[in-house]
MARPABA-20036 format. One record per residue: x, y, z of N, C-alpha, C in turn. Coordinates in steps of 0.02 Angstrom, whole numbers, plus 50000, padded with zeros to 5 digits. Layout:
N
XYZXYZXYZ;...
//
This chain:
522
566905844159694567145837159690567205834959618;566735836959574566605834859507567115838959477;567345844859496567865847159433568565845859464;568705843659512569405840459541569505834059519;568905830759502568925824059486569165825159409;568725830559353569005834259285569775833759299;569955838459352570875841159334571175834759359;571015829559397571205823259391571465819959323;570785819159284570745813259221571215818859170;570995824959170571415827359144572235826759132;572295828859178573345827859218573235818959170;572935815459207573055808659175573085806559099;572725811059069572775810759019573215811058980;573555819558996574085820859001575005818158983;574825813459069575445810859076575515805759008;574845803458987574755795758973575075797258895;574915805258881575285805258793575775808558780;576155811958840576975812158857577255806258853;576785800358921577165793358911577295788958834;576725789058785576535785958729577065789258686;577185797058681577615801358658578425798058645;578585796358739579305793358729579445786858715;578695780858693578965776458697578715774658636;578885780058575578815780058514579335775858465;579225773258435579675768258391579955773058338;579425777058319579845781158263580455784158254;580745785658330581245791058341581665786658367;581635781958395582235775558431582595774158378;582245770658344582955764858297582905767558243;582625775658212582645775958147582565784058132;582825786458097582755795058080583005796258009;582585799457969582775799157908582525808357895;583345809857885583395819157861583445821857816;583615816257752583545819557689583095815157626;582535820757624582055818357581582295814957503;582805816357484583145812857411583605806757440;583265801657464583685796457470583945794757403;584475789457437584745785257370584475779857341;584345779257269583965774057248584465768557227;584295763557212584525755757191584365752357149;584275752757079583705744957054583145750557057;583045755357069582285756657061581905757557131;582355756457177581955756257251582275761957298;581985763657326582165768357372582415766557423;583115767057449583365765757528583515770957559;583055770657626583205774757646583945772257722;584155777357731584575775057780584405773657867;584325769757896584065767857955584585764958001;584445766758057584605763858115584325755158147;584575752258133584145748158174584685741758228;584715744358282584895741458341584715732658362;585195728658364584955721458409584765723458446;584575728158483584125727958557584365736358584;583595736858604583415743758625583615743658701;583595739258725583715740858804584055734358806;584565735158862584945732058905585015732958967;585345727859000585615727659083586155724559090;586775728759134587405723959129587555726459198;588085722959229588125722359291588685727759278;589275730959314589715734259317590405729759337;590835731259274591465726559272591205721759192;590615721359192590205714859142590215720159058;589915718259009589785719258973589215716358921;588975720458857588585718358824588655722258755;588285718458713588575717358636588025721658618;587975729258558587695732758536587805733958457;587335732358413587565732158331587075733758280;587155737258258586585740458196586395734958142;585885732258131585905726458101585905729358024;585795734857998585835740057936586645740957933;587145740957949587855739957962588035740857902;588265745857849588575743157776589195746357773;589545743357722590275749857684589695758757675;590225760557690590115768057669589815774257743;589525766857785589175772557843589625774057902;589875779857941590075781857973589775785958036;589945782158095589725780758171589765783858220;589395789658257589555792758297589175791458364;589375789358412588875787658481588945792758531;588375794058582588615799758635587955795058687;588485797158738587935792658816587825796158882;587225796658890586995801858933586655799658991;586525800459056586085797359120586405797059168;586445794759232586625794459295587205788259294;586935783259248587425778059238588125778059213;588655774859191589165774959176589315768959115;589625769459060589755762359020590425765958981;590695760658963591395761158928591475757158864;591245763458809591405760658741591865757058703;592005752958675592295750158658592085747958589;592285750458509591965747958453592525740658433;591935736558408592055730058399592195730058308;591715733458267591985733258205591455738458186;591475741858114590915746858092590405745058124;589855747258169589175747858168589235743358224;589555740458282589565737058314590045738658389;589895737758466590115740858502589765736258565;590585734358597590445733458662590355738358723;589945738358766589765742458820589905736658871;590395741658911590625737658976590395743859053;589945738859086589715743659134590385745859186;590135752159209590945757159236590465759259306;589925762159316589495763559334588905764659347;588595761659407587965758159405587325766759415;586805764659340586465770459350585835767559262;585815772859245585625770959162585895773759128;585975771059073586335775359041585985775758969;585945781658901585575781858849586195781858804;586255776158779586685775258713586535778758648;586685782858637586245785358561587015784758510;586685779658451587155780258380586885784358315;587315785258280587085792558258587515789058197;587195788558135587325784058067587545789858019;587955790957977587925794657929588145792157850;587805793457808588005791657736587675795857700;588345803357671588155806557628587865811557646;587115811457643586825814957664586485817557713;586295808957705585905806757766586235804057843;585805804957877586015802457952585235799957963;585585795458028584875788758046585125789658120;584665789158178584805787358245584635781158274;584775780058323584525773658363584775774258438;584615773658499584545771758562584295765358582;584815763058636584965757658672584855760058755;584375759658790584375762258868584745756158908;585215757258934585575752858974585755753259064;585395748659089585435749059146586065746159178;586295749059212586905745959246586895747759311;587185738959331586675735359399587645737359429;587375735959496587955734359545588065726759538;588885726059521589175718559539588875713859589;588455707759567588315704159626588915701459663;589615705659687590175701259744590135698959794;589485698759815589275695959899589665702059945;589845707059899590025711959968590705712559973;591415708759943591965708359943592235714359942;592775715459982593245723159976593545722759901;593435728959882593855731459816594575731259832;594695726859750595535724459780595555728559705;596065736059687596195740059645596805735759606;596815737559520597115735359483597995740459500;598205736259489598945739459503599385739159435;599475733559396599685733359327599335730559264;599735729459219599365726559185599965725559119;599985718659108600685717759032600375713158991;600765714158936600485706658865601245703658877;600725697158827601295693558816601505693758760;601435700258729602085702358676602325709858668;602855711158668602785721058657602955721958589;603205716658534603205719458489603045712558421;602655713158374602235708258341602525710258252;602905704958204602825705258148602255702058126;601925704658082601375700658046601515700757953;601015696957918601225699157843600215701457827;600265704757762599505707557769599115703057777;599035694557733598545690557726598705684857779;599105686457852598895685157906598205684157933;598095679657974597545678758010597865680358077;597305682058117597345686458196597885683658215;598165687758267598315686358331598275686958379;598075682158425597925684458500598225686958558;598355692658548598985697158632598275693758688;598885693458740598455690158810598745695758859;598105699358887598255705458935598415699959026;598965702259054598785699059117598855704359171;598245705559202598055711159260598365708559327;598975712559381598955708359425598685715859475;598305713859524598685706259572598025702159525;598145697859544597635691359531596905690159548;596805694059606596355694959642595965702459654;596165706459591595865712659583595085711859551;594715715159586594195717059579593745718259528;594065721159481593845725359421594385722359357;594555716659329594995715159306594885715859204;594345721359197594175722059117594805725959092;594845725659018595155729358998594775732058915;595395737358906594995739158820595655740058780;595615739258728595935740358665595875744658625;596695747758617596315750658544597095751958488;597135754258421597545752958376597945762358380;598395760458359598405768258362598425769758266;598375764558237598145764158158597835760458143;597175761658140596825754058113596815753258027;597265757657992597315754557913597935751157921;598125749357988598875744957969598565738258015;598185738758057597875733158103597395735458153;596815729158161596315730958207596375727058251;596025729558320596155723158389595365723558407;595215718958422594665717458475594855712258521;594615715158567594595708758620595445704958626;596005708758612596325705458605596705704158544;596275701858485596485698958437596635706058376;597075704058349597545708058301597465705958250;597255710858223597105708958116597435712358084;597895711458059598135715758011597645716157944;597775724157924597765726757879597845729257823;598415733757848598895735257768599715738657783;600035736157750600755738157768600875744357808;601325742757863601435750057887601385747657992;601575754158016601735751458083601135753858136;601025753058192600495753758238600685752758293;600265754358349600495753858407599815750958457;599585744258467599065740658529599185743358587;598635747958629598785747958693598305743658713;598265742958783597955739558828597685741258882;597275744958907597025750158937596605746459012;596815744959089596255743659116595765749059136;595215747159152594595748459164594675752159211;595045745959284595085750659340595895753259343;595785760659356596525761959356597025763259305;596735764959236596915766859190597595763359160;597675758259192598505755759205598435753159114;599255754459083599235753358993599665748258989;599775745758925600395739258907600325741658843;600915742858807600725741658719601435735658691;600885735758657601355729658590601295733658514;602195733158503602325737858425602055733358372;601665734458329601595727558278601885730558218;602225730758191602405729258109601895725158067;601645728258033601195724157949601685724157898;601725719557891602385717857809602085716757746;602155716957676601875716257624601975710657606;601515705657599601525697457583601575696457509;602355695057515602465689357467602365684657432;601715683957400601495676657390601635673357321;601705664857331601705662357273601195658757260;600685661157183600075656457171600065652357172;599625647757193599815638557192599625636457124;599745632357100599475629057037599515633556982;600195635856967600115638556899600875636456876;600595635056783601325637856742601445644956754;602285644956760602405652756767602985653256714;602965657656700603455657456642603335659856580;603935661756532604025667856488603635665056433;602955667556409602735662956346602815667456294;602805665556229602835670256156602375674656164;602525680256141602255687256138602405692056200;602565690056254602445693856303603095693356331;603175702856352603555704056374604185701356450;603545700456493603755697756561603395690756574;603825687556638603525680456658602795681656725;602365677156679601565680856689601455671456704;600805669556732600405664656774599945663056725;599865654556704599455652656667599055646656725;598395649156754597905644356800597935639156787;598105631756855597995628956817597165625756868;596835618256856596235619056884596295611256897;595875608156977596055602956992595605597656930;596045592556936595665587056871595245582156923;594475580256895594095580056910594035574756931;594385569856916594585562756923595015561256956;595465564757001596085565557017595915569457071;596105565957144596135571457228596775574257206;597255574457179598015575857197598385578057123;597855577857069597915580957007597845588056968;598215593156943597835596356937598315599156868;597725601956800597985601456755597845608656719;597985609456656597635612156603597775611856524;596825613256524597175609056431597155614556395;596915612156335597095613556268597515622956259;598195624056321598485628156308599055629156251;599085634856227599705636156168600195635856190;600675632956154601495633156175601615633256093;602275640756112602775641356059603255639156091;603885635656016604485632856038604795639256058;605255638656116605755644756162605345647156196;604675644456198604385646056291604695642356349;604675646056418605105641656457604595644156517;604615639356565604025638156616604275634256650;603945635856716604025630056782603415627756793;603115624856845602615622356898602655624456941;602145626456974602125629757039601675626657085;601635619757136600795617957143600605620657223;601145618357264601025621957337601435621157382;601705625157435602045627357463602515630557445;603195628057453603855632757418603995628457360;603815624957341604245619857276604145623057219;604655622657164604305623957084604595617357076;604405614556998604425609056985604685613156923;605305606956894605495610556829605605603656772;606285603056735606155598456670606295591356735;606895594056766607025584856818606205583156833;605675585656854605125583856862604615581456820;604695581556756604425578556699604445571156685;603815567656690603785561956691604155558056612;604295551556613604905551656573604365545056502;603755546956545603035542956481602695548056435;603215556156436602815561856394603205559856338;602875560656305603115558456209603945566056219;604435560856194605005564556164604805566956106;605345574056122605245578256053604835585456091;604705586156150604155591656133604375597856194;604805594856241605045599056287605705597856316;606295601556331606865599756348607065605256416;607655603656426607985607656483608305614456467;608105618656500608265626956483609125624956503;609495630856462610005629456455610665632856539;610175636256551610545639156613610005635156690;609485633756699609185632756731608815624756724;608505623556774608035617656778607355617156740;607005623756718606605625956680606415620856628;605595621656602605565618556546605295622356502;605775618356420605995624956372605475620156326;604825624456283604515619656221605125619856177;605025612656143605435614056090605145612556006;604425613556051603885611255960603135613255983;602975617455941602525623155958601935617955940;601085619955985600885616155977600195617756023;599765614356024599285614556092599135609156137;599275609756215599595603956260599135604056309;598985597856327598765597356391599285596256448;599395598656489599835596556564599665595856619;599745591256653599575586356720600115588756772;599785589456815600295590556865600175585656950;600485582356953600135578457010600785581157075;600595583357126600985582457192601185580857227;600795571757237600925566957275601285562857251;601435560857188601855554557151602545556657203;602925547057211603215546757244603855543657217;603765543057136604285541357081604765546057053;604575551557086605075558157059604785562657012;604305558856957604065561556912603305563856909;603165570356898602535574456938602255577556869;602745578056818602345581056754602185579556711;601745579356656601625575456593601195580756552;601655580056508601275584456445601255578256374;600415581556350600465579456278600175583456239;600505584456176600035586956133599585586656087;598885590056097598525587356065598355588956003;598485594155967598185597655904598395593655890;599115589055861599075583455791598925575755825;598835574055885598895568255899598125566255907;597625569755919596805569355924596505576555876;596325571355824595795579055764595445582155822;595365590255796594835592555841594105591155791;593655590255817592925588755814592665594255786;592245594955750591825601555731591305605555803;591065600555842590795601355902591025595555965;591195600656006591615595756073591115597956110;590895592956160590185592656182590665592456274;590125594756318590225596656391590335591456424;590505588156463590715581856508590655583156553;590575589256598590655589856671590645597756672;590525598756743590615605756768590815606956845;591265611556874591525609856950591605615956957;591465620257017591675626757049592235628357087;592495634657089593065636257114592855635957198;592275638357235592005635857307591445631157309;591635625857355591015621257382590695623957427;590805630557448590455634257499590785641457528;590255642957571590535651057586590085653957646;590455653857707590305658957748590205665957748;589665669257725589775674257709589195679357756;589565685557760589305692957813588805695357778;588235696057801587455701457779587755708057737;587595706457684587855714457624588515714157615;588675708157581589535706857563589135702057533;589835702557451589725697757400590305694157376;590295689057329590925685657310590635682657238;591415680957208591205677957135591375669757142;590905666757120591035660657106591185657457017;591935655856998591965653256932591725646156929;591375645956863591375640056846591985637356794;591975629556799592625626456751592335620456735;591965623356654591845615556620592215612356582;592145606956578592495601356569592285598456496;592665596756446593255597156445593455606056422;594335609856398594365616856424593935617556334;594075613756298593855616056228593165615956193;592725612456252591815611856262591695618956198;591265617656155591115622856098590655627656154;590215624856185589705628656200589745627756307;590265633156316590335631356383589695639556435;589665640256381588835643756442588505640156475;588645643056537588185641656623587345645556648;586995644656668586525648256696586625646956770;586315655156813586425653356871585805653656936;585715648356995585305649657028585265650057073;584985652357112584815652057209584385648057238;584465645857278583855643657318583315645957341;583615652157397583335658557426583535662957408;583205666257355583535672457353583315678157408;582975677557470582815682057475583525681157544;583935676757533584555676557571585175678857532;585175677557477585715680057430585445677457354;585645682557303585535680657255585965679257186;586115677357131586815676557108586575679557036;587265684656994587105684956935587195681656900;587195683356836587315678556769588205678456756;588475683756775589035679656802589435677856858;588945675056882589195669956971589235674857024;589285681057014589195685557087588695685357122;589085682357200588365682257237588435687957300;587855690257283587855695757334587125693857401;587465694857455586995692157513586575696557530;585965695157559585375699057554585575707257590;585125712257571585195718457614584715719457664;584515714257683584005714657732583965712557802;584755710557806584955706757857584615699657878;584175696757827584135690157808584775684957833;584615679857862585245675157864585025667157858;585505665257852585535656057835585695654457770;585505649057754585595645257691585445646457639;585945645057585585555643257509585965640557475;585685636257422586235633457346586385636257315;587055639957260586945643557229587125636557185;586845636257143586875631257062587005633756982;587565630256974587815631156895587695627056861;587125628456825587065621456750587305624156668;587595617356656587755620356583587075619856538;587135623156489586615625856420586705617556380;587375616056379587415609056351587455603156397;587195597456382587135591856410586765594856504;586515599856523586305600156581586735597656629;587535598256639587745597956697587735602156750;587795598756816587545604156865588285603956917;588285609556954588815610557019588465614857059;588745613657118588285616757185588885618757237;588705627357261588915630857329588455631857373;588375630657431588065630157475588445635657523;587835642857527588095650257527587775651557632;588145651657662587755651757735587895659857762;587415663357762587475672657768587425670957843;587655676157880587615676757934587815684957959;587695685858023587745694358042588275695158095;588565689158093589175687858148589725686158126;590355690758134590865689158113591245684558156;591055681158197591035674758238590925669458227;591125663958187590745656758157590725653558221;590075648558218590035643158271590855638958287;590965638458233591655635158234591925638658168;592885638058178593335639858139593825635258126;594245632758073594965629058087595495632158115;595865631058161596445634458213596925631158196;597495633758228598155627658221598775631358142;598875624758105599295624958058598935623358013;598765626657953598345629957912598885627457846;599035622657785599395624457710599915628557742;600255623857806601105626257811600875633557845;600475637657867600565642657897600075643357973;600345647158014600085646858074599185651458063;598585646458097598035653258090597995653258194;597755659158199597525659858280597025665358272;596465662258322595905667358329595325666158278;594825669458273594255667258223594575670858164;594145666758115594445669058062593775668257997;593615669957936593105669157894593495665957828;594005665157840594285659157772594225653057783;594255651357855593975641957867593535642657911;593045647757917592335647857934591785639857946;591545639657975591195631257972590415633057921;590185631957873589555632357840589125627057876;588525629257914588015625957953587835621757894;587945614457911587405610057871586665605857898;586775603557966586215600657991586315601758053;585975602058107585995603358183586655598858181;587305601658235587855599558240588255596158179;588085599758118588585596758074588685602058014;589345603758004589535608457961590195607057901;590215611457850590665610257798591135614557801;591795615057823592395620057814592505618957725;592465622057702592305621657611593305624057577;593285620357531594005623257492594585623557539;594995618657563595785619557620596175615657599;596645619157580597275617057554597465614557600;597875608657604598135606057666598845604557647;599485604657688600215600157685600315595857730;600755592257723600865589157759601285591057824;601095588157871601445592157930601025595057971;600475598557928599705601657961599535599858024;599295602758061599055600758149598535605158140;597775601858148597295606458151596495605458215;596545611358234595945613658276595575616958273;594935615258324594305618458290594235624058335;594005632358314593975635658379593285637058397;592815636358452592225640158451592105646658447;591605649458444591145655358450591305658458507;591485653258563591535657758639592385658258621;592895658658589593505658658606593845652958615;593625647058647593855639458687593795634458615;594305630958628594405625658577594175619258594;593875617658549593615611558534593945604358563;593655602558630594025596358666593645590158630;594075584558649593915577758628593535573658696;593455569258700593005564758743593445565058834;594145565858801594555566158877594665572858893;594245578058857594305582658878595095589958877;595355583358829596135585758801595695591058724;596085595158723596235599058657596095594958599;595615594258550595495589158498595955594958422;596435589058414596975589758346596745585658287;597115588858253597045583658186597765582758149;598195578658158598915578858096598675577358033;599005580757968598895579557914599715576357900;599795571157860600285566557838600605567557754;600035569957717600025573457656599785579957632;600055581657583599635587957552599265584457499;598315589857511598095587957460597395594557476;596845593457434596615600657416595785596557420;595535598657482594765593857501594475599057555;593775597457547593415599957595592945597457644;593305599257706593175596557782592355596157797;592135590857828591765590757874591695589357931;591285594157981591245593858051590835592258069;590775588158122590255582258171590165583058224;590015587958276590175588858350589695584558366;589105579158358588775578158385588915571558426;589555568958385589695562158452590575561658443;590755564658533591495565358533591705561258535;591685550258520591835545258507592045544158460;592145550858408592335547558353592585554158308;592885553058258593155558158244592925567058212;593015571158268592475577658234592765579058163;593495576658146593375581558052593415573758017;593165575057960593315568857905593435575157819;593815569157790593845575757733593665570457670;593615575657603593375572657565593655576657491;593835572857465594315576357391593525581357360;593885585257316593325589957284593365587357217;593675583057198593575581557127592695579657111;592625580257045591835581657023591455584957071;591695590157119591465594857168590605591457181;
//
């Protein structure tokens, strides 16, 4: 009795460090195969796996969201799925992948990371349940079409949304999947179409049940663009017609200038401020001192005709005809031995930005001829993003998210300007601007009018050019747009162009969700 009771505790023992064995952390979300990692700064990274969630349950027909929160440029993704169960891959973007249950069983998701040298693993165990249908007969997919077969886009497009429609109506199993047949010319998820980079592709549309396809041809075109706010035009010394910045005046929603630039006489230049217009000499206000600029002799152009160093104003809204004004200042104001700082304003009031992605923020002090225009720069959190000494802010590698200030003060007189930097691990904002976008159509989420979280239900769409004509909407996180109190589609018309950054209010639909606000003295 006493040694049966032994091969008992034994066996138990046993089982108990087989069991402890598989439900080891070390080998799930992380594997590291080559002892010479890559260093950084002095630190060692090693490359890891690490999964939003080790286990799941999805019903069959349903789906669920799977993403390496370690996700960077450079790593490349291989998954393989093994068990009684069934799921249908679908990658959402690098390091990220929907699983749509196909068949009810478990299933072992394993992703398999590589960079270089190294490779990292991770497993996701996923159970997949039978459809709760109360029992309904399977009604099989028979077709399936978009509502487009063939799509122009230009590269710095924002999405578009193809809409798959499965009939009959009443089929059973009504998922579908996507995929590009080039994703360096455009990517789809869910639908939505991003272009990429010039060149052609082919969207299918794949159902779930029944393999039934639809494709749409998309064309990517090479975008044409014209900078907003610049002199353009042939200046002394240089060969071709090249872009002189110009920067909004600080005092001025609808102003935007630059000073103390050189002009030789037989330079010739336009205005450029936004949309399709250039502005040429007819646009020159008629209070700029004569003598200093005239009309190009074949064109509308303006020709210097007395070399010099000028400030120029450019306003967009004047409704007198006249939008330009130049003066010059080298003989009309001595320069100073020391010109002291007045101000300082940034090129973003904010930035939605992805875990391990960075951006530059310029500063522009005021006035352009300040002797001593050095900035220092700071963070709030750095352990969310941190900024260098010259304005690059790069967001944490730790998959850290939320808030911080990044702050520019000058060395002289202590002026300050502030971006308010919101990291996040979702290329999904709570909210986006939709609609008519600075004269062009946006659809689908997007990270250029991203919403920056400011307080429970209230956020900053930062830097938007606006025209007039504009119609704008807000999109959520789930896809569905932002209704008003009657439950109608909530719009916004814009009546003018002008260059401000939005704020959003969802917390009382009585009143209006955007209000805007000029960026002058940012």
């Amino acid at each position: 009795m006493i040694v049966g009771m032994k091969k008992k505790v034994f066996a138990l023992g046993l089982l108990m460090s087989l069991f402890l064995m598989g439900c080891s952390t070390s080998d799930s979300n992380s594997y590291q195969t080559d002892d010479n990692a890559s260093s950084e700064g002095g630190e060692i990274r090693e490359l890891t796996v690490k999964l939003n969630q080790t286990a799941a349950e999805v019903e069959v027909g349903h789906s669920v969201s799977v993403l390496d929160m370690n996700a960077s440029e450079g790593i490349t993704y291989t998954h393989t799925e093994t068990g009684i169960g069934e799921v249908i891959v679908r990658e959402a973007s690098n390091g990220s992948w929907m699983l749509i249950g196909n068949k009810a069983g478990t299933v072992n998701f394993k992703v398999t990371a590589k960079k270089g040298n190294e490779t990292a693993e991770g497993t996701c165990v996923v159970i997949v349940k039978e459809a709760q249908d109360g029992g309904e007969t399977n009604v099989p997919v028979s077709s399936v079409s978009l509502n487009k077969t063939s799509l122009e886009m230009f590269e710095d497009d924002s999405s578009f949304s193809l809409i798959a429609t499965v009939l009959p109506d009443n089929a059973t199993n009504k998922n579908v999947t996507w995929s590009s047949s080039n994703t360096s010319v455009a990517t789809v998820f869910d639908g939505s179409v991003t272009p990429v980079g010039v060149g052609n592709t082919i969207i299918t549309v794949s159902t779930v049940d029944g393999n039934k396809t639809a494709e749409c041809n998309v064309a990517v075109k090479e975008q044409i663009t014209i900078p907003n706010y610049v002199l353009h035009g042939l200046f002394y010394g240089d060969a071709e017609w090249s872009d002189k910045q110009m920067v909004i005046n600080p005092y001025s929603a609808t102003e935007y200038m630059i000073q103390g630039v050189s002009l030789h006489a037989n330079d010739e230049f336009k205005v450029h401020m936004y949309g399709d217009t250039w502005y040429g000499y007819s646009s020159v206000k008629s209070s700029t001192p004569s003598g200093l600029v005239g009309k190009a002799q074949s064109n509308d152009n303006i020709k210097v005709l007395t070399t010099g160093v000028y400030d120029i104003y450019a306003n967009y809204n004047e409704s007198d005809g006249g939008h330009i004004y130049l003066a010059r200042v080298d003989e009309s104001t001595p320069t100073p031995s020391n010109v002291n700082v007045t101000g300082i304003s940034l090129s973003h009031s904010g930035k939605y930005l992805l875990v391990r992605n960075e951006f530059i923020i310029t500063p522009i002090v005021y006035p352009s001829n300040a002797t001593n225009k050095e900035v220092t720069w700071t963070s709030s959190d750095t352990s969310i993003a941190t900024v260098t000494s010259a304005g690059r802010v790069v967001a944490s590698y730790s998959s850290k998210v939320g808030s911080t200030t990044i702050t520019a003060k000058t060395l002289d007189g202590d002026f300050t300007a502030t971006c308010i930097v919101y990291v996040s691990a979702s290329q999904y904002p709570d909210y986006c601007l939709n609609g008519v976008v600075g004269g062009k159509r946006v659809v689908g989420w997007n990270m250029k009018y991203a919403a920056v979280p400011l307080s429970t239900g209230k956020y900053l769409i930062p830097d938007v050019d606006l025209s007039a004509g504009d119609s704008l909407s807000v999109l959520t996180n789930s896809g569905a747009k932002l209704k008003n109190k009657t439950y109608q589609e909530y719009t916004k018309s814009i009546d003018q162009n002008m260059s401000v950054n939005i704020y959003l209010d969802i917390n009382d639909v009585n009143k209006d969700y955007l209000t805007f606000a000029t960026k002058s003295g940012n």
